[in-house]
N, CA, C and O of each residue as an XYZ file, in Angstrom:
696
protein
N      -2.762    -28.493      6.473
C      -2.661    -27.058      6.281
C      -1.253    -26.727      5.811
O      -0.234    -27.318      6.167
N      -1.343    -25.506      4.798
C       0.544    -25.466      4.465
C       0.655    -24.787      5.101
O      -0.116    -24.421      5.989
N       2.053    -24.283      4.713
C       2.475    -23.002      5.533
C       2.374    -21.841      4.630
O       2.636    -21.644      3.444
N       1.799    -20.982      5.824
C       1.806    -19.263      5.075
C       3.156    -18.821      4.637
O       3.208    -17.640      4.979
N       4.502    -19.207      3.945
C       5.380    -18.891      4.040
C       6.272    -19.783      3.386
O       6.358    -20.960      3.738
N       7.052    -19.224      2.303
C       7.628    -20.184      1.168
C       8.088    -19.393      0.329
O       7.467    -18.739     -0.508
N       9.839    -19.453      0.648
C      10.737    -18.916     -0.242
C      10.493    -18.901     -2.075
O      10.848    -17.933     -2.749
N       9.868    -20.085     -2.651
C       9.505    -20.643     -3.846
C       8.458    -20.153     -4.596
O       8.253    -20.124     -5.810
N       7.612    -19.637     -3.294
C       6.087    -18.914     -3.642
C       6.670    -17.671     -4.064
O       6.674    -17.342     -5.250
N       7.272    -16.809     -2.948
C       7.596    -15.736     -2.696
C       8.200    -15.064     -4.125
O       7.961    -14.055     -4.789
N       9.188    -16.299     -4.216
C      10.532    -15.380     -5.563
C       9.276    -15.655     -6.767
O       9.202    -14.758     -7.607
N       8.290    -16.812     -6.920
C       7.449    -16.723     -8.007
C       6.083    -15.649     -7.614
O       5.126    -15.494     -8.373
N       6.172    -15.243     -6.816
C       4.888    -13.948     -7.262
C       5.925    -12.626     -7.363
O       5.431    -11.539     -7.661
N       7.118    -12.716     -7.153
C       7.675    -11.572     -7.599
C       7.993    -11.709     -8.793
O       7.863    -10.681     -9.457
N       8.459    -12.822     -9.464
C       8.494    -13.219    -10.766
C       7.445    -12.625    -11.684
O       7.742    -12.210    -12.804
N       6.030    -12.584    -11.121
C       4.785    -12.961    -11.914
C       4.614    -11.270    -11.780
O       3.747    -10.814    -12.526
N       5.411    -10.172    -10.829
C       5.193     -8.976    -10.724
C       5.643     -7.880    -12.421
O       6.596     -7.760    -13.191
N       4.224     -7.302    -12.244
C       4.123     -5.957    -13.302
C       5.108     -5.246    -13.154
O       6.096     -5.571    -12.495
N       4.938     -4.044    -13.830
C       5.641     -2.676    -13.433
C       5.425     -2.314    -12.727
O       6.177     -2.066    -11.784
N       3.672     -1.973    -12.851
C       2.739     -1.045    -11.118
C       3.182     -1.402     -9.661
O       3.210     -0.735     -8.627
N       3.564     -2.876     -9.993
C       4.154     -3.393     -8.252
C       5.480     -2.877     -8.518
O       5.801     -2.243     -7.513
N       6.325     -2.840     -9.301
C       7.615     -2.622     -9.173
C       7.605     -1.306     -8.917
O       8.200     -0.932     -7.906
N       7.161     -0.653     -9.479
C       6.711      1.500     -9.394
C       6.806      1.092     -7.749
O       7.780      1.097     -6.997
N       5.246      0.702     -7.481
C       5.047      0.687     -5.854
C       5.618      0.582     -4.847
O       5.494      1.303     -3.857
N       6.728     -0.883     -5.070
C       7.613     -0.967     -4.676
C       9.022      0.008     -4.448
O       9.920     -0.204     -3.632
N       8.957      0.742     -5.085
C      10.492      1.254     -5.320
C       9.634      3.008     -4.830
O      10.389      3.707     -4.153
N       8.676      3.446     -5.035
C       7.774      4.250     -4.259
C       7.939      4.020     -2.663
O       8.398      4.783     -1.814
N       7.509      2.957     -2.565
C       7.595      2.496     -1.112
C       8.631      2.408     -0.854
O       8.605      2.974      0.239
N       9.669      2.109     -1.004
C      11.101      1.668     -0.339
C      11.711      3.231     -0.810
O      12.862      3.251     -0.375
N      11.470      4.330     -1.400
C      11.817      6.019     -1.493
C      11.550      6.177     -0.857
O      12.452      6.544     -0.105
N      10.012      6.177     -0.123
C       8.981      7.022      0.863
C       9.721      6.497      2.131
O       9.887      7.347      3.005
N      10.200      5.234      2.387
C      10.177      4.445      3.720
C      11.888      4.901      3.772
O      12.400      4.735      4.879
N      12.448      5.239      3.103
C      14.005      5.545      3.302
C      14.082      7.045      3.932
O      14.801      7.423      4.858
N      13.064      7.853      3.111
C      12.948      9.192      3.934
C      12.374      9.661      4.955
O      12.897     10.652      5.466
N      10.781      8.946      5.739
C      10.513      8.624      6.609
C      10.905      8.071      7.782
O      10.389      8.097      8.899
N      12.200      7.409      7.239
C      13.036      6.731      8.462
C      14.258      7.870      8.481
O      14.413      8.722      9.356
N      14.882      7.719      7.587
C      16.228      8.446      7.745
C      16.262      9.676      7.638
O      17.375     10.103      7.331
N      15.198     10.688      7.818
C      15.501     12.157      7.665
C      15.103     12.125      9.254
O      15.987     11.985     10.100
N      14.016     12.235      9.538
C      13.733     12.289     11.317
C      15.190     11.094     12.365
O      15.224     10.708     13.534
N      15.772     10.972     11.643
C      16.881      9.915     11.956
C      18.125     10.589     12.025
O      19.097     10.313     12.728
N      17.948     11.663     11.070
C      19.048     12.076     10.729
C      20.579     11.544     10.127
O      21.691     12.070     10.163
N      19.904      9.777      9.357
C      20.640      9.611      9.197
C      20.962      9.695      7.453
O      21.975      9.216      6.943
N      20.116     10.248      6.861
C      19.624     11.095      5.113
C      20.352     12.670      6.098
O      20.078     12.870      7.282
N      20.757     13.077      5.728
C      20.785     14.710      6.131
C      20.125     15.083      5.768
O      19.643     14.699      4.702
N      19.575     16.362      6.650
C      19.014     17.697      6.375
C      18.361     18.738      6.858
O      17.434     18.533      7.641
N      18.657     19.828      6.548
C      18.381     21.206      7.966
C      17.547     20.859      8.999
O      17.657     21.277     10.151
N      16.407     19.818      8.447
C      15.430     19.616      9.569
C      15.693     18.755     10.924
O      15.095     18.818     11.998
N      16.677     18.009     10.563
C      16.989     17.557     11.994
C      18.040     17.086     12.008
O      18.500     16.750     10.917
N      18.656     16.919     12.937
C      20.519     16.763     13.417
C      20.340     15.595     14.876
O      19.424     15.050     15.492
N      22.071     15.670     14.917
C      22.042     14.309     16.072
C      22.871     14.931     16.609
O      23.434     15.907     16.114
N      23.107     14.404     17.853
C      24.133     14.612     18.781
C      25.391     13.441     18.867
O      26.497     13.469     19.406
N      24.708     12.457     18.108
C      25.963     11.404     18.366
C      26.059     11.052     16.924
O      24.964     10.739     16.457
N      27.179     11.007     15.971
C      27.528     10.666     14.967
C      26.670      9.260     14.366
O      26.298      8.406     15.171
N      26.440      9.133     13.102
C      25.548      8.291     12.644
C      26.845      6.962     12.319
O      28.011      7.215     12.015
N      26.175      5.362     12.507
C      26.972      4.778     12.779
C      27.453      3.836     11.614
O      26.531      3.021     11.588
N      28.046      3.582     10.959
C      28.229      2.421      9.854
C      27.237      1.833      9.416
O      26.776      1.937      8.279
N      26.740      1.002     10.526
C      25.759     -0.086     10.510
C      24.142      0.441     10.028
O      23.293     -0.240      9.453
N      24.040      1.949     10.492
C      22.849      2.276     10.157
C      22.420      2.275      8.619
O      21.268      1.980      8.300
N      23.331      2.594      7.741
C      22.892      2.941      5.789
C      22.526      1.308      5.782
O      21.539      0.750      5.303
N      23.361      0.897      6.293
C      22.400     -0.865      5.271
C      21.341     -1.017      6.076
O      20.260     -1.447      5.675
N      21.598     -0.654      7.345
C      19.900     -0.975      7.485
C      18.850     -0.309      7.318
O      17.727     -0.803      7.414
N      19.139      1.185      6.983
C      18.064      1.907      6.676
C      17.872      1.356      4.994
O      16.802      1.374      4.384
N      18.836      1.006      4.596
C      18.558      0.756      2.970
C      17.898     -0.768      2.820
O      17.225     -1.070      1.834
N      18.214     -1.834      4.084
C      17.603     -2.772      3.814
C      15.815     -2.702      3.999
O      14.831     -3.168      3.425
N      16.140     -1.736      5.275
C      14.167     -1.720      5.680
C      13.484     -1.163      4.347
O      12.493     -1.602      3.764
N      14.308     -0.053      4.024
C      13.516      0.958      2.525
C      13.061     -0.189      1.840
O      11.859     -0.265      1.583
N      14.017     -1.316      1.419
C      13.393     -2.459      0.387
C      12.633     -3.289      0.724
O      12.175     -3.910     -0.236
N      12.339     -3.542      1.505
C      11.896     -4.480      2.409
C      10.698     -4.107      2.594
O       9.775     -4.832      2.223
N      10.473     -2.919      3.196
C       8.930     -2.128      3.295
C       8.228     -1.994      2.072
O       7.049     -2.339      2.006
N       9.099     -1.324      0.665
C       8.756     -1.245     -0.093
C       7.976     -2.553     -1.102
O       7.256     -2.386     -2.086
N       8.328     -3.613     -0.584
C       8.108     -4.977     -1.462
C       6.623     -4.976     -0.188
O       5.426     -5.044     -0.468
N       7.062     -4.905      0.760
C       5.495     -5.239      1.668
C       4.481     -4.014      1.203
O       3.333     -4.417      1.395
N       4.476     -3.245      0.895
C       3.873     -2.134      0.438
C       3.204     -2.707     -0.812
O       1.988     -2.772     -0.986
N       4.122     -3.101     -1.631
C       3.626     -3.078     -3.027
C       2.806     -4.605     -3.184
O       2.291     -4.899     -4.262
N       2.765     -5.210     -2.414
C       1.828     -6.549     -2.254
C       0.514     -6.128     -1.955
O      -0.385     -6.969     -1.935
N       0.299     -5.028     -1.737
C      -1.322     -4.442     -1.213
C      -1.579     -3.900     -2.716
O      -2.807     -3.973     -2.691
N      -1.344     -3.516     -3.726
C      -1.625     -2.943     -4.876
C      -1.940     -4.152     -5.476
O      -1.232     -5.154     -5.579
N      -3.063     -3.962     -5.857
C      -4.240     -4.785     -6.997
C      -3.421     -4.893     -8.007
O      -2.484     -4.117     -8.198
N      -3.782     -6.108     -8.916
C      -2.958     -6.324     -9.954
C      -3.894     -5.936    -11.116
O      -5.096     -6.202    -11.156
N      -3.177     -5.260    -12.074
C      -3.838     -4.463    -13.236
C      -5.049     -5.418    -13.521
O      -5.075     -6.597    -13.168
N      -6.171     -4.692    -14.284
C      -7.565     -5.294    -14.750
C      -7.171     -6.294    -16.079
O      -6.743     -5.996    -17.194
N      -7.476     -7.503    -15.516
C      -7.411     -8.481    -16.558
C      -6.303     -9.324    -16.250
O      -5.927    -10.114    -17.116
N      -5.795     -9.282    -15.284
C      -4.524    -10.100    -14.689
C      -4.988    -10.697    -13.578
O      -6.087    -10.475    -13.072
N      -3.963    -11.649    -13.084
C      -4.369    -12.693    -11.910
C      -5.258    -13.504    -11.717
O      -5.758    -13.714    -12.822
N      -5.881    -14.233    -10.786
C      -7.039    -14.898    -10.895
C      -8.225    -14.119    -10.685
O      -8.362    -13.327     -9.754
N      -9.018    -14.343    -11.506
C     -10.180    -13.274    -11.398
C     -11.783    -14.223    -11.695
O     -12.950    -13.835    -11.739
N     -11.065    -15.791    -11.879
C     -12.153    -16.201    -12.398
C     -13.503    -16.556    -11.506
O     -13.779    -15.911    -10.494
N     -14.071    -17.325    -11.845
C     -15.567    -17.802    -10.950
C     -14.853    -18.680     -9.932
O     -15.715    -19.182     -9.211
N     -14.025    -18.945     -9.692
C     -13.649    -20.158     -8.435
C     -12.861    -19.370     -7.140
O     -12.805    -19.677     -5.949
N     -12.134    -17.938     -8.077
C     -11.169    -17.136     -7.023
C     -11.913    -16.826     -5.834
O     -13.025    -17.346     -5.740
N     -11.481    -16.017     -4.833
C     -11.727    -15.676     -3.555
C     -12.477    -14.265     -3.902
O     -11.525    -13.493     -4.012
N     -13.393    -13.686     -4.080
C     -13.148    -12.207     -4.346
C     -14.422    -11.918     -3.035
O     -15.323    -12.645     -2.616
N     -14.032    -10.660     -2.702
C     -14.571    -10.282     -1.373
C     -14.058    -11.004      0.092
O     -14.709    -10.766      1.109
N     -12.817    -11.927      0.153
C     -13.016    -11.809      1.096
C     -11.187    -11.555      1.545
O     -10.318    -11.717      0.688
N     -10.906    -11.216      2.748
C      -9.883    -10.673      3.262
C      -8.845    -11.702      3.610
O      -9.248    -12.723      4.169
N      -7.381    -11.553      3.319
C      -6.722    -12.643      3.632
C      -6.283    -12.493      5.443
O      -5.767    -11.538      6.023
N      -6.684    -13.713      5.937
C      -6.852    -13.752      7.287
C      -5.143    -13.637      8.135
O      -5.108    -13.544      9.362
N      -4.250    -13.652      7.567
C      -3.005    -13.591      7.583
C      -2.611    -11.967      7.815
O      -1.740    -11.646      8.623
N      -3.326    -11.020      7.042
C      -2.992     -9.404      6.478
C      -2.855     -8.967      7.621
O      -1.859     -8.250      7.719
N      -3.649     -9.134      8.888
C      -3.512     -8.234     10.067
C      -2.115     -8.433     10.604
O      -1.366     -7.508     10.917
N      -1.706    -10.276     10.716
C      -0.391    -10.489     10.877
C       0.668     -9.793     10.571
O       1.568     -9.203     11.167
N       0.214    -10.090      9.060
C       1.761     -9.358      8.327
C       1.679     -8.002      8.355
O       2.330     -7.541      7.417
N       1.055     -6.978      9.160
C       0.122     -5.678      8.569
C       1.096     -5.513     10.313
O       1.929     -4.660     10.620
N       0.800     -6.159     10.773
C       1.443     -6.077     12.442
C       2.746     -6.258     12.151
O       3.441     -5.243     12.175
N       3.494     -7.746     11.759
C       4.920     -7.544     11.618
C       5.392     -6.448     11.106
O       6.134     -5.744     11.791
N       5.075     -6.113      9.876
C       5.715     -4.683      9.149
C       5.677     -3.647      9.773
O       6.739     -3.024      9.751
N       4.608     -3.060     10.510
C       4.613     -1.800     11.242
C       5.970     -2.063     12.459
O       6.772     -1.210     12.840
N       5.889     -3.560     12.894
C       6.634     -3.598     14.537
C       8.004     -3.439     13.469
O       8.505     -2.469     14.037
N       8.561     -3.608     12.789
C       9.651     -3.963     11.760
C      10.116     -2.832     11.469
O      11.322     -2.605     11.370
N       9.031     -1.830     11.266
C       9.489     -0.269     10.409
C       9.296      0.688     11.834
O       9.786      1.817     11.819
N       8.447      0.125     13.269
C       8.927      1.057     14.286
C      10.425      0.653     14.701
O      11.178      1.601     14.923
N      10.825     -0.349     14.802
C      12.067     -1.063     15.543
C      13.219     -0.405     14.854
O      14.218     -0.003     15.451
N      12.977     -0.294     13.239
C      14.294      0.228     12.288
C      14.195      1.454     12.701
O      15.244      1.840     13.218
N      12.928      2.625     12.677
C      13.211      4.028     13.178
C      14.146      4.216     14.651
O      14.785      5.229     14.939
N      14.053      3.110     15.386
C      14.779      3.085     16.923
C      15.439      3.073     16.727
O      16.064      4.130     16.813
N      16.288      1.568     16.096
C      17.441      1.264     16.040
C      18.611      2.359     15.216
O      19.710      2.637     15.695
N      18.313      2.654     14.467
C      19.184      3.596     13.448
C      19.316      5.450     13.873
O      20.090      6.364     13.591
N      17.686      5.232     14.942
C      17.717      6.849     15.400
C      18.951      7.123     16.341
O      19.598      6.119     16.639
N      19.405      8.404     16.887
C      20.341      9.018     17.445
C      19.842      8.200     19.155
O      18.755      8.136     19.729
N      21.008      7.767     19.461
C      20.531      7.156     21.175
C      19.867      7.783     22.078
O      18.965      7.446     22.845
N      20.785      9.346     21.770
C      20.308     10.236     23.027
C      19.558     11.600     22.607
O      19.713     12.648     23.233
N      18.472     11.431     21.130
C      17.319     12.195     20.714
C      16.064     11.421     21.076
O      15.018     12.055     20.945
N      16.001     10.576     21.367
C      15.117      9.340     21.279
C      14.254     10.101     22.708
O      14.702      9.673     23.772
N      13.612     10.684     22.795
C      12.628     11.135     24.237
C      12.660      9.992     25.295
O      13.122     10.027     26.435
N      11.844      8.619     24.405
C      11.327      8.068     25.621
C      12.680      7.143     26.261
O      12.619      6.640     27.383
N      13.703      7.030     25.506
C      15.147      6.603     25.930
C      15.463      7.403     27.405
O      15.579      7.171     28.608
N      15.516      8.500     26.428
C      15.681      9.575     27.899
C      15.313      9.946     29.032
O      16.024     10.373     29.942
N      13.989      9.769     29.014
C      13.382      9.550     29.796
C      13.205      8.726     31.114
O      12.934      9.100     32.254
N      13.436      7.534     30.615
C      13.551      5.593     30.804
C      15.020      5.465     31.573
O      15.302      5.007     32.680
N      15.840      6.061     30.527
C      17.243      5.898     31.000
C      18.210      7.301     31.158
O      19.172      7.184     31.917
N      18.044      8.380     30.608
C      18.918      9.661     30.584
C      19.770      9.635     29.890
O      19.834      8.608     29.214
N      20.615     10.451     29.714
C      21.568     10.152     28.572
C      22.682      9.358     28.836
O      23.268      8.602     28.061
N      22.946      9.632     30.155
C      24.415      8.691     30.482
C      24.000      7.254     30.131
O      24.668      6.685     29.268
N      22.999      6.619     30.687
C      21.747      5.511     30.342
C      21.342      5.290     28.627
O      21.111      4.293     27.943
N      21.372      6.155     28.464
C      21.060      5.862     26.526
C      22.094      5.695     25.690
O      22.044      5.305     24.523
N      23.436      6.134     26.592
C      24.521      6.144     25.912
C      25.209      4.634     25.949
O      25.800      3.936     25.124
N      24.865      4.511     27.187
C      25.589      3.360     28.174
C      24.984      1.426     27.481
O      25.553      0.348     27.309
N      23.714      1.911     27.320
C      22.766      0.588     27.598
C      22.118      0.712     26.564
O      22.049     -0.462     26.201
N      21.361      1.545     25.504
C      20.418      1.636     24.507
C      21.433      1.519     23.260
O      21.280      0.753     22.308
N      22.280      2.236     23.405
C      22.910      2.146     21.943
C      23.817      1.039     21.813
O      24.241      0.836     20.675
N      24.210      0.271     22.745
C      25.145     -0.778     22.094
C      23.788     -1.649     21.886
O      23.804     -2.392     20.904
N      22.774     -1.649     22.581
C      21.215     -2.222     21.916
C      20.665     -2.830     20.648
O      20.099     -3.849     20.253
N      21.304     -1.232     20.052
C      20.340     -0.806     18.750
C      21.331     -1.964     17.391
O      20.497     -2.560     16.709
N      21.988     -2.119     17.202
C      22.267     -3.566     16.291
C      21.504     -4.044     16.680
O      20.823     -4.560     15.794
N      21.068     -4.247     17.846
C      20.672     -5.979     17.833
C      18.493     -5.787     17.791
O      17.617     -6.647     17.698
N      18.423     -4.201     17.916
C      16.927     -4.064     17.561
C      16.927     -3.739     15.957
O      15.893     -3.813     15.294
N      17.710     -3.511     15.614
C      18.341     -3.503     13.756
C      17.970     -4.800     13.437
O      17.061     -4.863     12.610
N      18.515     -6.121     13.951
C      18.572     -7.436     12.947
C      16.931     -7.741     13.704
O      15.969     -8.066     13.007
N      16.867     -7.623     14.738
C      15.337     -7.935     15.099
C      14.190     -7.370     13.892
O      13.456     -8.135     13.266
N      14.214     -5.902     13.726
C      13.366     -4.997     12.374
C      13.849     -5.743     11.362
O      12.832     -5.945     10.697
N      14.439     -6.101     10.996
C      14.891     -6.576      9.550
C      14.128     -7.822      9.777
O      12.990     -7.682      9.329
N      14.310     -8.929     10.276
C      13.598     -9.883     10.792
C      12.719    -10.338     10.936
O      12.626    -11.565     10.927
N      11.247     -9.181     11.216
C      10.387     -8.829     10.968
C       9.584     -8.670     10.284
O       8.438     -9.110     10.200
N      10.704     -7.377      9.214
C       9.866     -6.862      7.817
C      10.974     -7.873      6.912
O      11.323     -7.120      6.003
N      11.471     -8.787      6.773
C      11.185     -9.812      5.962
C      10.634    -10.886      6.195
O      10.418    -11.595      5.212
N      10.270    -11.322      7.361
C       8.987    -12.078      7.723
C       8.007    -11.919      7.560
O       7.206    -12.754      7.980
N       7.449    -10.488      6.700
C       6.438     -9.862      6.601
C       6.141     -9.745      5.145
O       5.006     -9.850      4.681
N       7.198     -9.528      4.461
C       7.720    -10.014      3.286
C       6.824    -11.058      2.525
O       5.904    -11.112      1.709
N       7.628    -11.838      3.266
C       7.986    -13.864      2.980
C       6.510    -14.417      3.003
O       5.992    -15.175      2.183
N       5.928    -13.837      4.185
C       4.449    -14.416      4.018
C       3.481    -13.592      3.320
O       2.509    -14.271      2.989
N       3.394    -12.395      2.982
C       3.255    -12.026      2.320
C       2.780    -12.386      0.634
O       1.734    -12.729      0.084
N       4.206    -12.089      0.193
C       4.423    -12.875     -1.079
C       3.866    -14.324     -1.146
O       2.976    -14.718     -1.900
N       4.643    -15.145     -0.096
C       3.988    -16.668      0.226
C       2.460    -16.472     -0.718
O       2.311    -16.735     -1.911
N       1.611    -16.024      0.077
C       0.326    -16.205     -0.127
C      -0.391    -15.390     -0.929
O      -1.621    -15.391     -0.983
N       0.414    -14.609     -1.631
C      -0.178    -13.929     -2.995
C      -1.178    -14.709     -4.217
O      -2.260    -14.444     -4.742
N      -0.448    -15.499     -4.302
C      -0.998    -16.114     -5.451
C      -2.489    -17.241     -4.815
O      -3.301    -17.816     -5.539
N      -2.445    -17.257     -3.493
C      -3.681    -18.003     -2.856
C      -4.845    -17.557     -2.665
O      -5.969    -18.041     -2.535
N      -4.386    -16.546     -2.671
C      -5.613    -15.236     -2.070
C      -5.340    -13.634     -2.544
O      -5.206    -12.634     -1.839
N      -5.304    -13.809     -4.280
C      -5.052    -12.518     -4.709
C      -6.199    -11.688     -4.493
O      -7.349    -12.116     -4.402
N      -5.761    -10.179     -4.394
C      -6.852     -9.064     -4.250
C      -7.462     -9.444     -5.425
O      -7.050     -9.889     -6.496
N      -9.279     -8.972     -4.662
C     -10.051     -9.312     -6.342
C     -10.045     -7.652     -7.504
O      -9.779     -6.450     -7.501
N     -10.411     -8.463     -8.111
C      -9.955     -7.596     -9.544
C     -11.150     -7.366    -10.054
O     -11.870     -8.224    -10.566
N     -11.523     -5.635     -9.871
C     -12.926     -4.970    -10.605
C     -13.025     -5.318    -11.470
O     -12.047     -5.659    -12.135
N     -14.365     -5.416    -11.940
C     -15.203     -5.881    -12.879
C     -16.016     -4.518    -13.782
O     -16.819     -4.766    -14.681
């Protein structure tokens, strides 16, 4: 059995990528930058504010998850009609048994980055759990290290992903 997962695969189905994945991609990694960083407050804007200053560390990681999501995003978009394998031997109809995996890493990847980068002491269930002296104290020197964990994740989510594109491409209408 190989492995679901291969740097070599990966950079060659991005290689082998259209525009439509690249659109998707860069769609996805817009959508996933504002989704994270406006309720984050770490994008400004009237709609929501922090109480504790936004920290260095947060822009690369909100900018790494944006790309990161966005490339896992754009691996679910069908490849234009008349591209990829489409012939009588391909897979068509059936589901790659891996997707729930990587469908799980990415979500745990893109909840962990909304934590990590959110305000310590807006966070409800922080507060809750711990209070603020507690969220201040214990959650936020945390959040780096639930930062490289999300990143971790959603490029593990990535990696196999891509990996297995070319094994089990979406089938292509007829």
């Amino acid at each position: 059995m190989t492995s679901s997962r291969s740097l070599r695969r990966a950079g060659a189905a991005l290689a082998a990528w259209q525009s439509p994945q690249w659109v998707a991609a860069t769609a996805g990694a817009a959508l996933t930058a504002v989704l994270v960083g406006v309720p984050t407050a770490v994008v400004p804007s009237p709609l929501f504010s922090r109480s504790v200053p936004v920290q260095w560390w947060n822009y690369p990681v909100l900018a790494a998850t944006a790309v990161l999501a966005g490339l896992v995003l754009a691996t679910f978009l069908r490849p234009p009609h008349g591209t990829g394998s489409g012939g009588p031997g391909s897979p068509q109809g059936h589901s790659d048994p891996s997707a729930k995996t990587v469908g799980r890493l990415g979500s745990a990847g893109g909840l962990l980055s909304l934590l990590a980068v959110g305000c310590p002491v807006c966070n409800k269930l922080v507060l809750v759990l711990l209070g603020s002296s507690g969220a201040l104290a214990y959650w936020a020197p945390l959040q780096p290290l639930v930062a490289v964990v999300s990143l971790v994740l959603l490029a593990e989510a990535a990696l196999r992903r891509l990996s297995t594109a070319g094994a089990c491409p979406a089938p292509v209408r007829r």
